[in-house]
C-alpha distance (Angstrom), angle and dihedral (degrees) to the residues before:
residue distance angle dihedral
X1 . . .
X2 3.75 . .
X3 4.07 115.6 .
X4 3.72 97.3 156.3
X5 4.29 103.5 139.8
X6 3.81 107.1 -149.0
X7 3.81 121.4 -172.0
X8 3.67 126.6 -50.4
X9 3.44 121.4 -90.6
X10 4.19 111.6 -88.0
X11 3.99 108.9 -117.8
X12 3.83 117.3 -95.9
X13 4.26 118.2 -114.6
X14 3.65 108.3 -107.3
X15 4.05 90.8 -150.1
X16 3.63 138.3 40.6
X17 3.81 94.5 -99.4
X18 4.07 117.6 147.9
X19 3.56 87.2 -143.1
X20 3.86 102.9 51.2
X21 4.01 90.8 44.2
X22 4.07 88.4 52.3
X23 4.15 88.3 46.2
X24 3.87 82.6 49.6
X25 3.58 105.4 42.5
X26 3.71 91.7 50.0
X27 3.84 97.1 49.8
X28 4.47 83.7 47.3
X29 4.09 81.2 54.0
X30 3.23 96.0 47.0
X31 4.37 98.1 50.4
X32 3.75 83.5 42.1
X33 3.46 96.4 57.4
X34 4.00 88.3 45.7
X35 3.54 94.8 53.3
X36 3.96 90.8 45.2
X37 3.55 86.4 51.7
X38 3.90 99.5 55.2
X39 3.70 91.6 36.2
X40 3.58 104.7 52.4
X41 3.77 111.0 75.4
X42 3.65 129.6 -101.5
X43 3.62 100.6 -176.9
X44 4.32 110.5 43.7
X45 3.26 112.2 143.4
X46 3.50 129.8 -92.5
X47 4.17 99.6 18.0
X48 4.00 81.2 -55.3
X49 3.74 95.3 132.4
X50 3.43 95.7 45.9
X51 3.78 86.6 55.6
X52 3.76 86.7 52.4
X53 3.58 103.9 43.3
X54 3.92 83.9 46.2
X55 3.62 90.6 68.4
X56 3.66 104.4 38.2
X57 3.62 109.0 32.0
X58 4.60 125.2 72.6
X59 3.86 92.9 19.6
X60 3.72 150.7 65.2
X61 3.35 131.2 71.4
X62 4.40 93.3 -106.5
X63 3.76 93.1 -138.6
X64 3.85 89.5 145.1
X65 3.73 98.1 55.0
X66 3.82 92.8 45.0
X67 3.94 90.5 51.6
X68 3.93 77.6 48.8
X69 3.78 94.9 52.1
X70 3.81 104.0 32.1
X71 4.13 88.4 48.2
X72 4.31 89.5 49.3
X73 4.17 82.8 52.0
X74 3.76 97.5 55.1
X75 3.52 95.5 46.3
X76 3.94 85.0 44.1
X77 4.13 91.5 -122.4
X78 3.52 142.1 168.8
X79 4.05 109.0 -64.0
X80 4.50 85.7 -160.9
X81 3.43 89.3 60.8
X82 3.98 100.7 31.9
X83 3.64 95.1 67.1
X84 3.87 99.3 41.2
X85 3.83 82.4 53.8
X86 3.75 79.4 50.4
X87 3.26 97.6 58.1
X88 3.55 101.6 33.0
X89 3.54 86.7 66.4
X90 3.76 102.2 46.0
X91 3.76 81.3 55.3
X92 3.59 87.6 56.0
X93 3.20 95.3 47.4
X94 3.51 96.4 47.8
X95 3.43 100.7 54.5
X96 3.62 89.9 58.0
X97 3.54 91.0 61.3
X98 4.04 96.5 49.9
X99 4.07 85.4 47.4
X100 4.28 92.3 45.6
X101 4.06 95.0 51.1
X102 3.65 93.8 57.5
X103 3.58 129.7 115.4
X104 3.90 96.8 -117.2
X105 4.38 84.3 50.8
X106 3.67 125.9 31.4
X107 3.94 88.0 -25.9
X108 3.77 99.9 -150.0
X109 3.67 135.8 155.1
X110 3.94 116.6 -145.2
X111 3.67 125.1 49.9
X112 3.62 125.7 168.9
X113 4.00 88.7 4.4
X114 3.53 84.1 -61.8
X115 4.29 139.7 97.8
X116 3.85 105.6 -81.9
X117 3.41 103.5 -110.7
X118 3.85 100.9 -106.3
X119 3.88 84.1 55.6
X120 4.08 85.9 55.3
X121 4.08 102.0 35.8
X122 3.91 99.8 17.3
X123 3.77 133.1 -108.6
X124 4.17 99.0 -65.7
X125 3.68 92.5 44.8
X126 3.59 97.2 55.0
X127 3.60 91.8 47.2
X128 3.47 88.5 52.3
X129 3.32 97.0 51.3
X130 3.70 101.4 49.6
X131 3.68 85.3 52.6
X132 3.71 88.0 55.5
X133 3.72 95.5 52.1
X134 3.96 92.3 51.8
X135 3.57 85.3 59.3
X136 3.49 97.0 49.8
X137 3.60 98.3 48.6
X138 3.56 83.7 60.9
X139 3.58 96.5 59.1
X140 3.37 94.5 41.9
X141 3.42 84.2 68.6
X142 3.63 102.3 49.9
X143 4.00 119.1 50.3
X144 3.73 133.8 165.9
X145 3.64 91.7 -113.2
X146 3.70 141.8 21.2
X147 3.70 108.8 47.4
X148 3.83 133.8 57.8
X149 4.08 113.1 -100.1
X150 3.99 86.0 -130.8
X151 4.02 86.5 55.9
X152 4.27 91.6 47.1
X153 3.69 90.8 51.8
X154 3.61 90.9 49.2
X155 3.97 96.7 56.1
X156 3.54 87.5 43.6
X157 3.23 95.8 58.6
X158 3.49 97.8 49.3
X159 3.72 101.4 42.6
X160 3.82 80.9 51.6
X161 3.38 104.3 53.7
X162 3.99 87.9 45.4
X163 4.17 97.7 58.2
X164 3.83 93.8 32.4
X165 3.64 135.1 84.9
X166 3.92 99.8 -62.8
X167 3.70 87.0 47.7
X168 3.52 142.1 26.1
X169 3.50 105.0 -4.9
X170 3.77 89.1 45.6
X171 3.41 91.4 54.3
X172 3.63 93.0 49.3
X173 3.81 87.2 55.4
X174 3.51 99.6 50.8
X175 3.89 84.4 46.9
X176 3.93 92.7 57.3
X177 3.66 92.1 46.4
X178 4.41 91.3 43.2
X179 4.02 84.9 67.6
X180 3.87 115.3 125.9
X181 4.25 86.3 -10.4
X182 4.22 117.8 102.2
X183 3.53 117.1 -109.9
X184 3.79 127.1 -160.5
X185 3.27 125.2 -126.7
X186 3.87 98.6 -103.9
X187 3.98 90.4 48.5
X188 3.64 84.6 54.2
X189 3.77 91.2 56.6
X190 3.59 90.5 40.1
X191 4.01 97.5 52.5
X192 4.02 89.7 47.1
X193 4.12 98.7 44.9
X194 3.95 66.6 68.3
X195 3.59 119.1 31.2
X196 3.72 85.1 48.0
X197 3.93 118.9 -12.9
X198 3.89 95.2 75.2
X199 3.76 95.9 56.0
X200 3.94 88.9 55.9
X201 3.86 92.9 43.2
X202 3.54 94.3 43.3
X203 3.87 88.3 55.3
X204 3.74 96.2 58.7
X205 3.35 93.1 46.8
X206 3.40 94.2 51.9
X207 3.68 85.0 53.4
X208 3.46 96.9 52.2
X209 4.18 88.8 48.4
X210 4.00 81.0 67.5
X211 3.39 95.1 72.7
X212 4.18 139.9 21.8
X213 3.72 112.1 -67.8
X214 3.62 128.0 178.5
X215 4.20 126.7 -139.5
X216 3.59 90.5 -92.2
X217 3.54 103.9 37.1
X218 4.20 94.7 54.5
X219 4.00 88.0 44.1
X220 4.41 87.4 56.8
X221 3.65 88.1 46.1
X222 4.06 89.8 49.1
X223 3.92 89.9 58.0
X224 3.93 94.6 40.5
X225 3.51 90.6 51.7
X226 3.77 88.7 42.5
X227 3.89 100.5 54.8
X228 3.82 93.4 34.7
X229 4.20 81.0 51.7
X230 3.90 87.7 55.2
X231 3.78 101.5 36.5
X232 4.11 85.8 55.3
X233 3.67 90.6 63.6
X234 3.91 87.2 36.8
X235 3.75 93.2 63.5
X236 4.08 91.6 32.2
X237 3.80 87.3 63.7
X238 3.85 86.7 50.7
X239 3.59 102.2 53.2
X240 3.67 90.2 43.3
X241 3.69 87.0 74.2
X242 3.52 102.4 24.6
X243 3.78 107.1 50.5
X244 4.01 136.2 49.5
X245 3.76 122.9 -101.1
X246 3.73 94.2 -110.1
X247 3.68 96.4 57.3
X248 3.99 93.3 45.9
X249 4.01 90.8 47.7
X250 4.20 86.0 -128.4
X251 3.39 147.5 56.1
X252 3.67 112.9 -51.8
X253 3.96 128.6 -158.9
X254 3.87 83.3 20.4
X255 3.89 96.9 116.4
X256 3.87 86.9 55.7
X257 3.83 99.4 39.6
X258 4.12 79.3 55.7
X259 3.44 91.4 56.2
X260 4.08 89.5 -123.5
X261 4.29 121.0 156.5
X262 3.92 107.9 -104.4
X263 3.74 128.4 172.6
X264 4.10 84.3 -108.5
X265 3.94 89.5 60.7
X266 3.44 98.1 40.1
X267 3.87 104.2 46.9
X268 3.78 102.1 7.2
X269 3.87 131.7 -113.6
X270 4.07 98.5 -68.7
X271 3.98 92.4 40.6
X272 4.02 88.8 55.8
X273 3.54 92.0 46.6
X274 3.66 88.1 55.0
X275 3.68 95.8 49.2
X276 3.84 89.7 48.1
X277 3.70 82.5 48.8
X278 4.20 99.6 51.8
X279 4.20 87.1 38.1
X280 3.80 90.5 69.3
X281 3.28 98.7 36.7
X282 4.47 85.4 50.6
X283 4.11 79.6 51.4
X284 3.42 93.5 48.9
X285 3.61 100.0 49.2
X286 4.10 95.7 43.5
X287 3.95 81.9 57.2
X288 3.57 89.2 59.9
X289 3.81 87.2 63.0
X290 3.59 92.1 48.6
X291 3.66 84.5 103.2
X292 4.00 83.2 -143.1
X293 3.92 131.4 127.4
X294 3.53 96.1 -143.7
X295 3.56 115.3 57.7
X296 3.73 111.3 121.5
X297 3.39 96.9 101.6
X298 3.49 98.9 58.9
X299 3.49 79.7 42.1
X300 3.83 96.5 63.5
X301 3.57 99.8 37.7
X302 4.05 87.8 57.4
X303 4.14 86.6 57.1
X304 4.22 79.3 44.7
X305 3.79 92.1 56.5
X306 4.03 92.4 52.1
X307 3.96 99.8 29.6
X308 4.18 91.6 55.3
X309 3.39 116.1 108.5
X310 4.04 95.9 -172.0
């Protein structure tokens, strides 16, 4: 098991201040990137870890872990078990990006502004590793010491549930099979509460499962994490056809040159915008009901999702 004790968590802004959320965020990135760093192997066998740390480490924008982290500080939670949930998920998440970019998926070649990692270690390699980091995540999430059993099970579960069949991978299927077929508007919704909704849900409530959270408060969380999960794949869809390759870090236009249903080609440019638009503001609002003091960081990274332009 994995006992490795990475750096405390940084302390939460008690106000909506730009300032104080960029002094947090980059003190989250930073113990995120420390804990990726000791937790993601060196030595696998057979250039597997380099594989691994290749497509987890020096890259990403860490929204996951920081809806991890900022949801464990409202609820006043466990910082140990906040940033292996962190991680876990990044892994997660990860892994689902080394899997999508291969040939027999979305077969592209830069991620992160870098080669996809099948392009850099071949096809079996890259399926190995994002096997590996699966794995990991998992025991990431489950040490010998340092938080409760009834807690472990918990996260598993709910990372679980997010990258399994009912969420992420059955997104991703439905996506596969969507290609060169219309798709309504509420299929569209449906396929990305999936592909890439649950993920971002799941790491709130993971969060939140840090800490003590009454009935109401985990059910506001649910539906921020929900519409922030839906307006990420909102705005994804618009910067995919509205901003160069370079700036995104990966292939843009590719989801239209593959013929594949995106909130641009089913409602059009403005429309999505819109929709991106009414998301946060339905996140927003179901934070209000959160019944919590401390919400403005989960407040700013929701205006983070829909503001990015990479």
């Amino acid at each position: 098991m994995i006992n490795a004790q990475p750096a405390a968590l940084a302390s939460a802004p008690q106000a909506p201040h730009v300032a104080a959320f960029e002094a947090w965020m980059n003190g989250q990135l930073r113990n995120v990137e420390e804990a990726l760093e000791t937790w993601v192997p060196q030595g696998a066998p057979a250039g597997l870890g380099e594989a691994m740390r290749y497509g987890v480490l020096d890259g990403g924008k860490r929204l996951r872990p920081l809806l991890v982290l900022a949801a464990c500080e409202a609820v006043d939670g466990s910082g140990e078990a906040a940033m292996r949930a962190a991680v876990a998920v990044e892994l997660i998440h990860a892994y689902s990006l080394v899997h999508d970019d291969m040939p027999c998926m979305d077969n592209d070649v830069l991620r992160r502004g870098k080669p996809t990692v099948h392009v850099r270690f071949g096809e079996a390699q890259a399926m190995l590793a994002g096997d590996a980091m699966q794995a990991l995540a998992f025991e990431v999430l489950t040490p010998d010491a340092g938080v409760e059993p009834a807690l472990q099970a918990r996260l598993c579960a709910l990372l679980a549930r997010s990258a399994g069949h009912a969420g992420m991978a059955g997104g991703q299927a439905i996506d596969l099979a969507s290609i060169g077929r219309p798709l309504d508007e509420q299929c569209l919704r449906d396929m990305h509460r999936r592909k890439t909704g649950a993920l971002l849900q799941a790491s709130v409530m993971m969060g939140a499962a840090c800490g003590r959270a009454n009935a109401q408060t985990v059910s506001a969380l649910s539906d921020y994490g929900a519409a922030i999960g839906l307006a990420f794949q909102v705005v994804d869809d618009i910067l995919d056809v509205t901003q160069e390759s370079q700036t995104l870090g990966k292939t843009a236009g590719k989801d239209l040159h593959a013929n594949k249903p995106t909130y641009v080609s089913v409602l059009g440019l403005e429309a999505a915008r819109r929709q991106a638009i009414q998301l946060r503001d339905k996140a927003q609002r179901a934070l209000c009901l959160a019944g919590l003091a401390h919400t403005a960081t989960l407040s700013l990274l929701a205006d983070m999702v829909v503001d990015r332009e990479c």
